[in-house]
N, C-alpha and C positions, 0 to 999 in steps of 0.2 A: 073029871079031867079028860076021860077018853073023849066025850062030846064034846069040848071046850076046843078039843085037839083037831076032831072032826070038821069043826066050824072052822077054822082058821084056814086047813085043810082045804074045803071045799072052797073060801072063799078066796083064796090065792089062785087056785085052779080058774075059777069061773075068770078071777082079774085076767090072768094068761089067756085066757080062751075070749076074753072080749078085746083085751089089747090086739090076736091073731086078728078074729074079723075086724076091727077097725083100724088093719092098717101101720100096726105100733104104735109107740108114745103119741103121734105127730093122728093118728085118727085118718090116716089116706092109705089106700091100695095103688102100687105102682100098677098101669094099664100095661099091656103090649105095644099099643101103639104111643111109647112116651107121652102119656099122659097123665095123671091119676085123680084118683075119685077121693076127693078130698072129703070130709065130716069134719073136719078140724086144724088149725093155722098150720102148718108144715113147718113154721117156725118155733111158733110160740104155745104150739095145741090150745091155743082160747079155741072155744067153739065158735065158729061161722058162723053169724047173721047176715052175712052181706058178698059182695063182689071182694071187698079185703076186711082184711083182720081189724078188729073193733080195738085189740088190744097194741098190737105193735104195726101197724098198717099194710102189712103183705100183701102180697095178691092172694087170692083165694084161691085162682086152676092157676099151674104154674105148666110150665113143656119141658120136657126131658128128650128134644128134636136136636137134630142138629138147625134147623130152621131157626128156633129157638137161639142156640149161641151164636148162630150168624148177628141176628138184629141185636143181642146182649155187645159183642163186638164192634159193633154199627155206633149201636147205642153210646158206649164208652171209648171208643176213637172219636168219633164227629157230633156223637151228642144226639143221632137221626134218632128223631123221635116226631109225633104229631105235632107237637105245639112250636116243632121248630118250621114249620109252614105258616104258623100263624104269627110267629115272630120274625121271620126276614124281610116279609113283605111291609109291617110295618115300621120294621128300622130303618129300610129304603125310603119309604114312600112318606111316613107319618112318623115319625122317630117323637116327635113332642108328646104327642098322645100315647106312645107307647110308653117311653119315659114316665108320665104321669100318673096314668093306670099301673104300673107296678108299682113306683112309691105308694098309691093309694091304697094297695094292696090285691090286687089282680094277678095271683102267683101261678095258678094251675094253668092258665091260657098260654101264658111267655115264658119263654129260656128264661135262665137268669141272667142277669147282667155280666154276673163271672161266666159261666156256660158260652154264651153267646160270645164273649169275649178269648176263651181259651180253646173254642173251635175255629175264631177266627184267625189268631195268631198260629192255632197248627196250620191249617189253611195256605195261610201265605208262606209259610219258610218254608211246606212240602211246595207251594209249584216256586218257589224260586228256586231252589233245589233243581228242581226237573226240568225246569228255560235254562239250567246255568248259570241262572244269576246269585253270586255267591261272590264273597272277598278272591284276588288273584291268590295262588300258592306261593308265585315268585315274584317280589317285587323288589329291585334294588332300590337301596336307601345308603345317602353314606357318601365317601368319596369316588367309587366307580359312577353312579350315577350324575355326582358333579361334574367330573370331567366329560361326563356327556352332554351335558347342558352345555359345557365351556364348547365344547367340540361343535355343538348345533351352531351355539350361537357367532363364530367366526364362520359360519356357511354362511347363515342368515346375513351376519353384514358386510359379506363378498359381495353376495346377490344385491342388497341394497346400495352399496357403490355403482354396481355394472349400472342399474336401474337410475340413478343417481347421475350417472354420463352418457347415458340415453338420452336421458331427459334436456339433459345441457345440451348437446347436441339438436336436439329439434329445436324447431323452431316455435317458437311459445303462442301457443292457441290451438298449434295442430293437434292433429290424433293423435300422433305419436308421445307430443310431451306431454297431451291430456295421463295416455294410458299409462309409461313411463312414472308419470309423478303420483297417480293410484297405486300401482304395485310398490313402490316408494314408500309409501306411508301406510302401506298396509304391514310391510316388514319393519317399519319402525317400528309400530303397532305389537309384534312376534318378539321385535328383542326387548322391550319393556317387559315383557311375559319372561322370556328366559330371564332377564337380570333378577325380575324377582322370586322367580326358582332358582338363583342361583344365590341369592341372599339366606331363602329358606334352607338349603342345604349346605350352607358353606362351611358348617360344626359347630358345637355343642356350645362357642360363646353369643354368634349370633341366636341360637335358640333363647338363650339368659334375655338378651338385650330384649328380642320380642316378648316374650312371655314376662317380662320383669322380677323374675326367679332365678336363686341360688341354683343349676342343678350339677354344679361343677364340687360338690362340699360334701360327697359320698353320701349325702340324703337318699329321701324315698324320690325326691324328680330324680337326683340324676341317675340313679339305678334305672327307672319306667322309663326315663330316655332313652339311659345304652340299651335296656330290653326292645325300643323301637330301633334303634339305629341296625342293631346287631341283627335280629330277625324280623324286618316289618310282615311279612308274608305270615307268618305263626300271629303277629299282634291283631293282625286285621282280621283274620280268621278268629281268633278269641274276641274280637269286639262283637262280630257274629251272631258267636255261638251265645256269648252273654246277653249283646241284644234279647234273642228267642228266649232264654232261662230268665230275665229281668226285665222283660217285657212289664210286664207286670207293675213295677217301680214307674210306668208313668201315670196309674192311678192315685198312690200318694203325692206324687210331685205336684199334680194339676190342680186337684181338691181345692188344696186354698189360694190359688189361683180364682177359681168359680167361687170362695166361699168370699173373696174380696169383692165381687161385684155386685154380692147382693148381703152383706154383713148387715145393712140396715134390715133386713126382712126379715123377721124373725119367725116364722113361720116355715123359715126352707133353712134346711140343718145340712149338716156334713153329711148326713146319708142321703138326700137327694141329690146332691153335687154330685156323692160318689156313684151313683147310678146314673147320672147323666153323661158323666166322664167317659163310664166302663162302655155304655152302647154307644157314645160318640166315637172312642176308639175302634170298637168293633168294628163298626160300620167303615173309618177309614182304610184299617186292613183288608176289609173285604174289596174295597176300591181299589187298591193296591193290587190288588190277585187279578182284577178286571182288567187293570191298565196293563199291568207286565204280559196279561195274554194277548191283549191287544198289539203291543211292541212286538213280541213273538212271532203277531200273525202275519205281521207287515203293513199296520194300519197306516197311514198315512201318519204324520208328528204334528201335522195340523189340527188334528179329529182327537188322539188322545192327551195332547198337551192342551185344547180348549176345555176339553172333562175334567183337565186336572187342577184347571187353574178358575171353572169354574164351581163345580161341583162341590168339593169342602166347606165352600162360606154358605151355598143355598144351604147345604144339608144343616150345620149348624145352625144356620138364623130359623130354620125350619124347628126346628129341637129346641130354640131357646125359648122360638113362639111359644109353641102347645105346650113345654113342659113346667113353663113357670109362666102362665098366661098374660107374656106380656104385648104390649101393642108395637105396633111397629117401629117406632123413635127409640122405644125402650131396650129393642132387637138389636137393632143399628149401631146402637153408640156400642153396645155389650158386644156385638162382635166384632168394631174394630179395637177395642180391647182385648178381646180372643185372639186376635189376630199374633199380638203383640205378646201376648203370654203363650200362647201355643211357639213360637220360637225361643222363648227364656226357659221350658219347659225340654224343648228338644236338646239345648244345650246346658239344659244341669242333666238330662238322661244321659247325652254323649257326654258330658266329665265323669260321672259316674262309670257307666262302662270303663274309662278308658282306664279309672282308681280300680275298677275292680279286676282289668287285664291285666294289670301292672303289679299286681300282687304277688 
């Protein structure tokens, strides 16, 4: 027994005495210089064959730097990592072929589509944030700002009268009853605009007649109306804030939108759509961050309203090429149908929002 005792003895001692040099359970010695000398996973103690764990896939040298949690923070704010160099360039430039090669399965080289996509949507709400481009805090809505309209619009058609016996007075052909009967019809022009702001806010029956809805019946409308009437400034700011949190929501909306155009193909399923969708999105927000810096900077409205009203349809007919190889007639028709569902799609995302402000 004493031996049996001895044995057990010495062989718990030696376990202690090898777990010491190797580091404990995990088989590493913490360095001085935040490093350590790993023998074994630091997660999972599988033994090292490689640059990571065979068993749970870890990295094999890990940093205990502050260097380290910088790029880990980098990392998990923005996603900065290597292969986000190899995937921006070709969401801009080659977005089909990138599309492709991930469905195909090309994972280690590209962001993911969500990745790519929940960097880009942080992206854009921080610099609208920081231009100031965000919902007003105060915005009258209601009867003060009707009588404002009523108020503009007896300016408006004083001014169009004066204009109006200017014009009668000259002599017809001159300059004068030229320019006279311009500004004339340009304020007609202004009080057709106020009558129909003045329709939209004139209270909660003309809201019924346009929208073709009860909301005068203590319902869920008429509640999410009086919560717009009463505070619009709080609603537009929650349409916002929900925007950025339900961003997201215009991934399932779109889907079968794209799964309608190619329903005969059976070869392309709802997860190619949905990766099509998610880096199509991306790429528009990132467009977004482009053009508002541009506004910001004082571009001219010629230069980035030509980007804005180019640039969306190249980029997609580009995407719809390479990612579903089609030919060019094929491209064409598909995206003037894109065309036409990318606006059905913005406005079930804005009803949505507005069911989920109203809540």
């Amino acid at each position: 027994m004493d031996d049996i005792g001895g044995a057990v003895g010495t062989g718990i001692e030696g376990g202690l005495y090898a777990k010491a040099i190797g580091g404990g359970r995990h088989g590493a010695v913490p360095l001085d210089d935040g490093h350590f000398a790993e023998e074994g996973c630091l997660n999972c103690s599988a033994h090292l064959l490689g640059p990571h764990c065979h068993e749970c896939g870890q990295e094999a040298h890990l940093h205990r730097t502050v260097g380290a949690l910088v790029h880990d923070i980098l990392h998990g704010a923005l996603h900065f990592e290597g292969k986000t160099w190899h995937t921006l360039p070709a969401l801009i430039l080659r977005p089909g072929d990138l599309t492709r090669r991930y469905v195909a399965g090309e994972r280690r080289r590209f962001v993911s589509p969500m990745g790519i996509f929940l960097f880009s949507i942080f992206l854009m709400f921080a610099v609208f944030q920081a231009i100031g481009l965000t919902a007003p805090s105060e915005v009258s809505w209601g009867p003060e700002m009707a009588d404002e309209v009523v108020s503009v619009r007896e300016e408006t058609a004083e001014r169009q009268a004066e204009y109006q016996r200017a014009m009668d007075s000259a002599a017809p052909g001159s300059e004068a009853h030229t320019a006279a009967r311009s500004r004339r019809d340009e304020l007609a022009r202004e009080l057709a605009q106020l009558d129909r702001a003045n329709r939209a806010l004139s209270g909660i029956e003309d809201l019924e007649g346009a929208a073709g809805i009860a909301v005068s019946d203590g319902g869920f409308w008429s509640k999410a109306v009086a919560k717009w009437r009463k505070n619009p400034g709080l609603m537009l700011y929650k349409l916002q804030s929900n925007g950025y949190k339900f961003s997201w929501m215009l991934i399932p909306i779109s889907v079968p939108f794209m799964w309608v155009l190619f329903f005969w193909k059976r070869r392309f399923g709802l997860y190619d759509h949905a990766v099509f969708v998610t880096y199509s999105i991306a790429f528009m927000s990132l467009l977004f961050v482009v053009l508002s810096l541009l506004v910001e900077l004082g571009v001219p409205e010629g230069v980035w309203g030509l980007l804005l009203l180019l640039v969306p349809p190249l980029h997609i007919y580009r995407q719809l090429r390479g990612a579903y190889g089609l030919n060019r007639f094929s491209a064409l028709w598909r995206l003037g149908l894109l065309v036409i569902f990318i606006g059905l799609t913005t406005a079930l995302f804005a009803q949505f929002l507005f069911l989920v402000g109203s809540v």
